[in-house]
C-alpha positions as CSV (number, residue, x, y, z in Angstrom):
1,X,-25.8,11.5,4.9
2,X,-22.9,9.9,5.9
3,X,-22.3,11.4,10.0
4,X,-18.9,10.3,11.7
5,X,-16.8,11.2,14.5
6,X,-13.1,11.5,14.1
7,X,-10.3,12.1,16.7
8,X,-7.8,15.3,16.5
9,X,-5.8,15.4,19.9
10,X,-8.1,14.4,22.9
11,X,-10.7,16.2,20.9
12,X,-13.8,14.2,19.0
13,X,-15.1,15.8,15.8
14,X,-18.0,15.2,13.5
15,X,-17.4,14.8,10.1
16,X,-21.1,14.9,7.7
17,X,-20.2,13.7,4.0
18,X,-22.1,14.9,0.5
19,X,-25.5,16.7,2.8
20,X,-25.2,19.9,4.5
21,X,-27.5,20.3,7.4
22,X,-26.6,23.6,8.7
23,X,-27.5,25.6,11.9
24,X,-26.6,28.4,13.5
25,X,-26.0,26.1,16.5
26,X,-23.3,24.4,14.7
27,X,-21.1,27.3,15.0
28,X,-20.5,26.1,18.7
29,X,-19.8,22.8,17.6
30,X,-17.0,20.8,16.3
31,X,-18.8,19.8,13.5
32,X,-18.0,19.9,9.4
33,X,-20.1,19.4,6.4
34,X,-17.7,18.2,3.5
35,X,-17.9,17.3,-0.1
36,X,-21.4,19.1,-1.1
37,X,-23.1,19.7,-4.1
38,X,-25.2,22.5,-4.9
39,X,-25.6,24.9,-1.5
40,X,-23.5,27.7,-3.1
41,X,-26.9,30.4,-2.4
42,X,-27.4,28.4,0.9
43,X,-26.6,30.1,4.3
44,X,-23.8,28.7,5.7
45,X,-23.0,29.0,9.6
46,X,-19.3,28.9,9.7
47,X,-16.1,28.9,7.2
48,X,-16.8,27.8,3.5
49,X,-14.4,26.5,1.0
50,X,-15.1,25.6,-2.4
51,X,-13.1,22.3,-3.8
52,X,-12.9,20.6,-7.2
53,X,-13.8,16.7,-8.3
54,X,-13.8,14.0,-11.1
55,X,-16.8,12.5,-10.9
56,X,-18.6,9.7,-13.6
57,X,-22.0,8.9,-13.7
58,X,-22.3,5.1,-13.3
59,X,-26.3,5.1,-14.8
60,X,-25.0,4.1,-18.4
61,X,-24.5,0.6,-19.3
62,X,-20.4,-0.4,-18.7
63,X,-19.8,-0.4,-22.1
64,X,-20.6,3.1,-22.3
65,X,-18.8,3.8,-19.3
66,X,-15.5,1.8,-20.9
67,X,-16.5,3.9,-24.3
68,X,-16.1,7.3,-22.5
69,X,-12.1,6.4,-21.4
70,X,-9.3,7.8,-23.3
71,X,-7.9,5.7,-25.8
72,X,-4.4,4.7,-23.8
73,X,-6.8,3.9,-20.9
74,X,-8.7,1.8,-22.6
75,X,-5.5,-0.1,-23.9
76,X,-4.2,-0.3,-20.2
77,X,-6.9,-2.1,-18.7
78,X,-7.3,-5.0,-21.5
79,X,-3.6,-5.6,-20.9
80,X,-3.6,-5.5,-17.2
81,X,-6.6,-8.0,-18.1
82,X,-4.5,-10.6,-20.5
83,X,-1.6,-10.1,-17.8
84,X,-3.7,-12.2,-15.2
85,X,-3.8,-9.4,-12.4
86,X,-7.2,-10.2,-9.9
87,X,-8.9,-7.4,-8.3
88,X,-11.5,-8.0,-5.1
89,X,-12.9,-6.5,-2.7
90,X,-11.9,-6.8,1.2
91,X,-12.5,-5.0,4.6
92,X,-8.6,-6.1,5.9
93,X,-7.8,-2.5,7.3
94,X,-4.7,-3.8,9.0
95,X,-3.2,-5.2,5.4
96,X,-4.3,-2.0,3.9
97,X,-2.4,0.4,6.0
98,X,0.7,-1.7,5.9
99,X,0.4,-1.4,2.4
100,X,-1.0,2.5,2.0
101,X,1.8,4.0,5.1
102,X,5.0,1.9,2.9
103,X,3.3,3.8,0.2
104,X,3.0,6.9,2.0
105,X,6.8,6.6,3.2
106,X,7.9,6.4,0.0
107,X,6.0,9.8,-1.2
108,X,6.6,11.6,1.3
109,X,3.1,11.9,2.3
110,X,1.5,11.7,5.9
111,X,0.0,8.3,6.9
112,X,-3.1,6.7,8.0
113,X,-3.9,4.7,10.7
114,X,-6.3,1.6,12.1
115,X,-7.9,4.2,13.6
116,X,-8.6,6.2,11.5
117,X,-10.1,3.7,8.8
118,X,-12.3,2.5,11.4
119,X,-13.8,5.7,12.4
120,X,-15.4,5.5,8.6
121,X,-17.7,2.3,9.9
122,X,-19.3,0.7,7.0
123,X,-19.2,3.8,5.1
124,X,-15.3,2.7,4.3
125,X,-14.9,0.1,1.5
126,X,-10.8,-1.5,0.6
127,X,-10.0,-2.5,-2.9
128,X,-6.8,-4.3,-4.1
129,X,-5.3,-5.7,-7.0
130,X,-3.0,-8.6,-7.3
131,X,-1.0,-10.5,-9.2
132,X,0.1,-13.8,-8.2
133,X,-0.8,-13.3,-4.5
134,X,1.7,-9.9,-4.5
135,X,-0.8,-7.0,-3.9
136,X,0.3,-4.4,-6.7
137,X,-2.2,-1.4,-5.8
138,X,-4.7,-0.6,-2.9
139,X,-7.7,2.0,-3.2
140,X,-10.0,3.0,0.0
141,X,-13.4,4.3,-0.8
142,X,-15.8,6.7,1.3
143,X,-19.6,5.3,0.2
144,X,-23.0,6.7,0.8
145,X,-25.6,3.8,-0.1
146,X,-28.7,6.7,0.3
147,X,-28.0,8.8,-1.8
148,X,-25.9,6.6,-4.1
149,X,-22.5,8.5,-3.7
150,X,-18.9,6.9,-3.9
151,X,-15.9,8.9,-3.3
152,X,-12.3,7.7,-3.8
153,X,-10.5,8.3,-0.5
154,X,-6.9,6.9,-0.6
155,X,-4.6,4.9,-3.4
156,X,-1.4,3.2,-2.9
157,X,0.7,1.2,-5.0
158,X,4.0,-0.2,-5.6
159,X,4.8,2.2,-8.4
160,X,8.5,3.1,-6.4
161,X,9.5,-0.5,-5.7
162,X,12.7,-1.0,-8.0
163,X,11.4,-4.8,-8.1
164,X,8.2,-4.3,-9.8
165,X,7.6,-3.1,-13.2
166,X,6.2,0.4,-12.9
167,X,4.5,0.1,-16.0
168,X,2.9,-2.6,-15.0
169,X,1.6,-1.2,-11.8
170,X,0.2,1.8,-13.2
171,X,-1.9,-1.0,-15.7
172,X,-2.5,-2.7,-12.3
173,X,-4.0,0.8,-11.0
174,X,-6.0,1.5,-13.4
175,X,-7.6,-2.2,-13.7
176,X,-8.5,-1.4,-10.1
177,X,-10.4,1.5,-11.1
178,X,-12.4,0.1,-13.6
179,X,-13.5,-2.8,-11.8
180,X,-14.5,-0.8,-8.8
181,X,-16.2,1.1,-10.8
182,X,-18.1,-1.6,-12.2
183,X,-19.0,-3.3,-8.2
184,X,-20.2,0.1,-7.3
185,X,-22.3,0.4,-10.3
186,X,-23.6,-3.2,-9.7
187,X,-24.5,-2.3,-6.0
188,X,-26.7,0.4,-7.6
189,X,-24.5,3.4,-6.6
190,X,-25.1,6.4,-9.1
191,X,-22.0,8.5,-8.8
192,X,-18.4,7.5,-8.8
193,X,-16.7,10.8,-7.0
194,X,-12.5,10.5,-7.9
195,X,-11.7,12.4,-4.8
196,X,-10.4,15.8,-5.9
197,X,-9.4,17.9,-8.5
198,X,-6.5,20.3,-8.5
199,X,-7.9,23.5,-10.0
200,X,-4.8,25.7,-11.5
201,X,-2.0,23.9,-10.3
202,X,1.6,23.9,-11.6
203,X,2.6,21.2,-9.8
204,X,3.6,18.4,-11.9
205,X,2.7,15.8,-10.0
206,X,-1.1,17.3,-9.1
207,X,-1.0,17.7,-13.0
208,X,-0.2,14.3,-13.6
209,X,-3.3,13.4,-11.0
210,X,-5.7,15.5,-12.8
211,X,-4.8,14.1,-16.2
212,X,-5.1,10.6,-14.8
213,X,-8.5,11.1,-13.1
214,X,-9.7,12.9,-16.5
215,X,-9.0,9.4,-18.4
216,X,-11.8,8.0,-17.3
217,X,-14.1,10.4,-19.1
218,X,-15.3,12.2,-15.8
219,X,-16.7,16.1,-15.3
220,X,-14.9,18.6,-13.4
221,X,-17.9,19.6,-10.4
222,X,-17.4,21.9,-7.5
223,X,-17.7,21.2,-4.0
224,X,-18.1,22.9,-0.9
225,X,-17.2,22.1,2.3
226,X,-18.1,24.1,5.5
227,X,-17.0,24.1,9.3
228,X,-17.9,25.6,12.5
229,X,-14.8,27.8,13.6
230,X,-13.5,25.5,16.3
231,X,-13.1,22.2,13.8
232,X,-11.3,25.0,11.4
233,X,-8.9,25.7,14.1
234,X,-8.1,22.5,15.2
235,X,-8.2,21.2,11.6
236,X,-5.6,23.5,10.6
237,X,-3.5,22.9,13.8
238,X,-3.2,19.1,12.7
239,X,-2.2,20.3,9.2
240,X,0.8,22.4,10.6
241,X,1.5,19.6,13.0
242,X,2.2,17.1,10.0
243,X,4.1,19.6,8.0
244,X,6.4,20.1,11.0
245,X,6.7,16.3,11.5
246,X,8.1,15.7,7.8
């Protein structure tokens, strides 16, 4: 199990990723269990919400893997290959968030911090993809090495520069995610988690998410996460705090 503490206000929180260990006593604590599988007939000791993922099993040989993508997908990725675009593997937080909060910025959507990257400890891994020494597209990962877990946690790109072909960064985007797919599945992680699923949405940018995550041949799985009623409250407080910022 992943076990973290995060800052909201003056106030330190623990965050526990893909286990739930919960007590009674944790109903008096700022304390969350997020991203579970399978507790749905557990007892929970606080607030429960159910969520949706992506996620791929990264057991099969790669070739399978690559087999399972849609066809355009597919197409995508050998191109981004021809084109000469390098991914790797990096722990520079500061050159991520510069590149993740122009991002942001541009989408309207609220930013992330040194901070709150390092929180993550080694559990956080940074992925980029370049092409002649320009970084096109950035993805953070949350990873559990004990149970074999790897969540997608952020992605940024330059997909709303005017100087960059945005064609070309969405090939760029979705090299990344191939590769990291394939260093996860080489470190011997067993599931690649795509970070969400929007279940019923009209939105046609959440739309446009789902469809994309769905290209790589995933499953649709549901989550829970649960939290003791004071991390609710203050969760919720930040939320309204960053809507009224924008």
């Amino acid at each position: 199990m992943i076990s973290f503490y995060r800052k909201y206000f003056f106030l330190r929180v623990r965050q526990n990723w893909f286990t739930c260990n919960c007590k009674l006593s944790d109903i008096f604590s700022l304390k969350a269990y997020v991203f579970v599988k399978n507790i749905e007939h557990e007892k929970i000791w606080g607030i429960k919400r159910i969520s949706y993922t992506i996620e791929n099993s990264l057991v099969p040989d790669k070739d399978v893997i690559f087999s399972g993508f849609k066809s355009s997908t597919k197409y995508d990725i050998r191109r981004a290959e021809k084109e000469g675009i390098d991914c790797y593997f990096h722990e520079d937080i500061d050159a991520f968030v510069k590149f993740y909060n122009a991002f942001a910025k541009e989408r309207k959507i609220p930013p992330t911090s040194r901070q709150r990257m390092i929180e993550m400890g080694e559990n956080l891994k940074l992925s980029f993809a370049l092409f002649k020494g320009q970084v096109l597209s950035a993805h953070s990962y949350v990873v559990d090495k004990d149970i074999g877990v790897v969540r997608f946690y952020q992605s940024a790109s330059l997909r709303f520069d005017s100087h960059f072909d945005p064609a070309k960064i969405g090939r760029s985007n979705k090299l990344l995610q191939y590769k990291d797919m394939l260093y996860f599945k080489k470190k011997g992680f067993k599931i690649f988690d795509f970070g969400g699923y929007t279940e019923n949405t009209r939105d046609k940018g959440l739309i446009g998410i789902n469809q994309y995550k769905l290209s790589f041949g995933g499953k649709i799985t549901t989550c829970y996460s649960c939290y003791s009623i004071g991390y609710y409250i203050i969760m919720r407080l930040a939320e309204l705090l960053e809507l009224l910022r924008r």
